[in-house]
N, C-alpha and C positions, 0 to 999 in steps of 0.2 A: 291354730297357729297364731302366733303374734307376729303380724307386719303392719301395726301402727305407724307410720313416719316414712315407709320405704319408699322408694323409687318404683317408679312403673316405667317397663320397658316403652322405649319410640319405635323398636321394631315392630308394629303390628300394624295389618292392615284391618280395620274393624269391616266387613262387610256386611252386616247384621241389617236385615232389610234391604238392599240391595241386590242390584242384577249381578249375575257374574264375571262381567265384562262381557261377553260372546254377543255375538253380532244380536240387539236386539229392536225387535219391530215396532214397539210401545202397543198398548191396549186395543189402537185405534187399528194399527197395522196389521196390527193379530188379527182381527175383526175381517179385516178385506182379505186376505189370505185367504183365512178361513172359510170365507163366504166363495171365492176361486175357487178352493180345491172342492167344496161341496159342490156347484155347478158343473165341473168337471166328474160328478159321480164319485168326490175320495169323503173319506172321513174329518170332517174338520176337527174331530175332538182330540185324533191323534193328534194333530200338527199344535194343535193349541198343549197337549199335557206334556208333547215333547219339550217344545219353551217355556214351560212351568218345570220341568224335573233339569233340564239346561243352565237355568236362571237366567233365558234371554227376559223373562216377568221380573219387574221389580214387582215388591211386597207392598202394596197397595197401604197406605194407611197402618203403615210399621210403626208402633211405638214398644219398644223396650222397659220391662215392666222393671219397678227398682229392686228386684230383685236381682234379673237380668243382668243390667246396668254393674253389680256389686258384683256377680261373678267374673263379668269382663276386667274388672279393675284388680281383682282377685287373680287373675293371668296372668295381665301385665304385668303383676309385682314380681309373681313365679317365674317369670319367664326374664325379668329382669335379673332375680336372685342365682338363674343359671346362668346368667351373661357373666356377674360377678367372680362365682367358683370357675366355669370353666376358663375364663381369663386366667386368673390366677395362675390355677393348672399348667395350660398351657405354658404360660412364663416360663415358671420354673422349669420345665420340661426345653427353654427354648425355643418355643410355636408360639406361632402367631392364630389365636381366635378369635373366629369370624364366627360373630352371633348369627342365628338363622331369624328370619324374618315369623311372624305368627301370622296368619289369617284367621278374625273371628267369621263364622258368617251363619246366615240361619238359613237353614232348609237346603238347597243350594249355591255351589259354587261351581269353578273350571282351577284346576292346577296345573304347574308342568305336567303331570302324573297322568291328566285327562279330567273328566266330570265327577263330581262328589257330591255325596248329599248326605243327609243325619244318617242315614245308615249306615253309611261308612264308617263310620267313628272317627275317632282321631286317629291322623296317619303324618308320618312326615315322606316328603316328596324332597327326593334329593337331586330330583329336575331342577328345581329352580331353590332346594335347600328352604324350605317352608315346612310347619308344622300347621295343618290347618282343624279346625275344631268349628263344632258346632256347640256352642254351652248345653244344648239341651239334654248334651250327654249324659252332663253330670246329674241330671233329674232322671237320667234313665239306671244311671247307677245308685243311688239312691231306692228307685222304686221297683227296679226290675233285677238287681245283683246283690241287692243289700249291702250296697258297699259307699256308707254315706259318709262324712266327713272332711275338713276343707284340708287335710296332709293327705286323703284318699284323693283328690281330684288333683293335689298337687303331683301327685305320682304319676296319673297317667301326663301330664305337660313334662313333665322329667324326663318320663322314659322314650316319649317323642325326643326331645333333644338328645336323650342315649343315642337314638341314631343318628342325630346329624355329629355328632361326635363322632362316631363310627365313621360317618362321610370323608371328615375333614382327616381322620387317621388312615383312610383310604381299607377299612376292614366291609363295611357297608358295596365297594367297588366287588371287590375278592369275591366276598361271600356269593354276589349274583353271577360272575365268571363263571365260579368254582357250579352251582347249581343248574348252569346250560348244558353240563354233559352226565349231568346226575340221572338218578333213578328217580322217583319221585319219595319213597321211603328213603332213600337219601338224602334228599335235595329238605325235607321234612325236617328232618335232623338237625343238618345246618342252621337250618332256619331257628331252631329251638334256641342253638347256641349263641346266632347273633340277638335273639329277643333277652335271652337271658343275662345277656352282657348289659345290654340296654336298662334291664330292672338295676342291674347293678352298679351303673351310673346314675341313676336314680337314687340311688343309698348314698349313693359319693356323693351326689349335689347336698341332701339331705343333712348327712354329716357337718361338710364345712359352711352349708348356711346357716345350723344350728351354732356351730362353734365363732363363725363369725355374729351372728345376728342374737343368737338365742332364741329364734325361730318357735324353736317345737316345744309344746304343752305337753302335760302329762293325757296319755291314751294318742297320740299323733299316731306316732310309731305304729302303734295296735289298729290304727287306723288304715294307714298304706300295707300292713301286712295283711290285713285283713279284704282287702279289694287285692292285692295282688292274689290271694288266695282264690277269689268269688272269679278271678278270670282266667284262671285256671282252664286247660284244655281238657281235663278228666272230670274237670266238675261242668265243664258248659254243654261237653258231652253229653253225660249222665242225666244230666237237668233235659238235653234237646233230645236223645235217644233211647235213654233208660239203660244205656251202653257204652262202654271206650274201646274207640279204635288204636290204640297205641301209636301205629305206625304211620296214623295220620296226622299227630300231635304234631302241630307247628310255630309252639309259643311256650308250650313248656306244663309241668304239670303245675295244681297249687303246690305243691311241698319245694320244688324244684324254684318259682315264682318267689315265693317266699322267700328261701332261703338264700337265694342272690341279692334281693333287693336288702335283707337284713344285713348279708354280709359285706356289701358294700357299705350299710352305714355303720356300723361296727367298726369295719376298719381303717376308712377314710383312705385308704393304698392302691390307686390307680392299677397297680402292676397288681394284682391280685384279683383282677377279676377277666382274664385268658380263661374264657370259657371253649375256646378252641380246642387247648392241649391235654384237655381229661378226656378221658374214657368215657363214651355216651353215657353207661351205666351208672358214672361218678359225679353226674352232673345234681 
């Protein structure tokens, strides 16, 4: 991608090295605790890996290597280039949008949503409307999905914002309504449609920061098709069980992944990606 010159969003909280705000003891406090509940006969090593998986522990001696550094900046500009398109949008449409906030942070953090750590991945939290990331994702994509590329990493920050889009259009509200009185092969389902919507706001961002920016290099495209492919439910499946459950599919298949996120940037038409009103089979 070419973002020489661009803007980088002010909505982010960098937390990278840092505690996660939650009530923290520092090293020294840790230590006496610790030393309490082992005289009391407990385990101090729980209470200590509790406040390390918490992020009551700051990251001792945190330095961000300049790789690091270039993916955080690499974010910012994405996440800035979605403030742009979806503005836009909005307008035209008469709405008023309201950017969501990013949080970088490593290893641990706390969201409205509750506790997160790298294995969560990225998620947006429409608690407090954040998308939060831990960069070391994208090394994990790269080296564990085969799905390397800086318009592959820009897709999953996109399709996080798919949903706070989803928020602010009140479909993100509905859809969790709508799945309190579901089956769970139902409630499944849904879920596939609002993820799917989400790849396909992700085409939309794609589209009009190409058309405004000229953004995207030749192989981009091939790039975000090809990681929306690698996260696929039938291939993560496949890859973790040697099997697909179908009815467990709650993100979508790769063909289905694909082909929303393609069709969104294809068309650049808002109204065109009601992944609601089709036929499960036609998705």
């Amino acid at each position: 991608m070419k973002l020489d010159g661009r803007r980088t969003s002010s909505n982010v909280d960098d937390r990278r090295g840092k505690s996660s705000g939650k009530m923290s003891f520092g090293i020294g406090g840790t230590i006496v605790i610790g030393l309490i509940i082992w005289l009391l006969g407990g385990n101090p090593m729980d209470f200590i890996s509790q406040q390390m998986m918490d992020g009551g522990l700051a990251i001792e001696n945190y330095t961000p290597t300049e790789e690091n550094d270039a993916m955080a900046s690499f974010a910012k500009k994405i996440l800035a280039g979605t403030e742009d398109v979806w503005t836009e949008i909005f307008e035209k449409n008469r709405m008023t949008y309201k950017p969501p906030r990013m949080v970088l942070f490593s290893r641990a953090t706390s969201s409205g949503c509750g506790s997160a750590s790298s294995s969560t991945g990225p998620f947006y939290c429409s608690a407090d409307q954040t998308v939060y990331i831990d960069l070391s994702f994208f090394e994990q994509m790269k080296m564990q999905l085969n799905a390397d590329g800086d318009f592959a990493y820009a897709y999953v920050i996109a399709h996080e914002v798919g949903h706070h889009v989803q928020y602010l259009l009140g479909t993100l509200d509905e859809v969790h309504k709508q799945q309190r009185s579901m089956s769970e092969k139902e409630s499944n389902q849904l879920n596939v449609r609002m993820e799917l919507q989400a790849d396909f706001y992700a085409g939309i961002w794609a589209h009009y920061d190409d058309k405004n920016f000229g953004s995207l290099e030749d192989g981009d495209l091939e790039e975000g098709l090809n990681a929306a492919s690698q996260i696929g439910d039938d291939r993560l499946q496949m890859k973790s069980k040697g099997y697909t459950v179908p009815d467990a599919f709650n993100h979508g298949t790769s063909s289905q992944r694909t082909r929303w996120l393609k069709k969104g940037y294809q068309t650049g038409d808002v109204s065109a990606g009601n992944t609601f009103n089709l036929p499960y089979g036609q998705l």
